[in-house]
C-alpha angles and dihedrals in degrees: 000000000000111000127252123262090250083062091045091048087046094048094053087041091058082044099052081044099049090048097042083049100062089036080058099046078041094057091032083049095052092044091058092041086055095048091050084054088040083058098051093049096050087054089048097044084044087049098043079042093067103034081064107055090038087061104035109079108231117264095226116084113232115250096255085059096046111100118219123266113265093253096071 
């Protein structure tokens, strides 16, 4: 018995779904695994972030440093 073309068209729709579903968990799957990694970045730039301003001496002078402006 050869089946009718409705159960042929069903069969190739479960098949499109069950494909398109792990393609689906697979994606789902990669964006977790790069906002795990986006995480981390963001923990490592913060950290560089602040080694580096805790070893560059500022730019601006204190104000005890500071000399007066010509005009005083």
């Amino acid at each position: 018995m050869q089946p009718t073309e409705w159960e042929q068209r069903l069969e190739a729709l479960e098949s499109k779904l069950a494909f398109q579903e792990y393609t689906i968990d697979q994606l789902n799957q990669t964006v977790v695994q790069h906002e795990l990694e986006m995480i981390r970045m963001r923990e490592q730039v913060r950290l560089l972030i602040d080694k580096v301003k805790d070893s560059a001496p500022s730019i601006i002078a204190s104000q005890s440093e500071e000399t007066p402006p010509p005009h005083y």
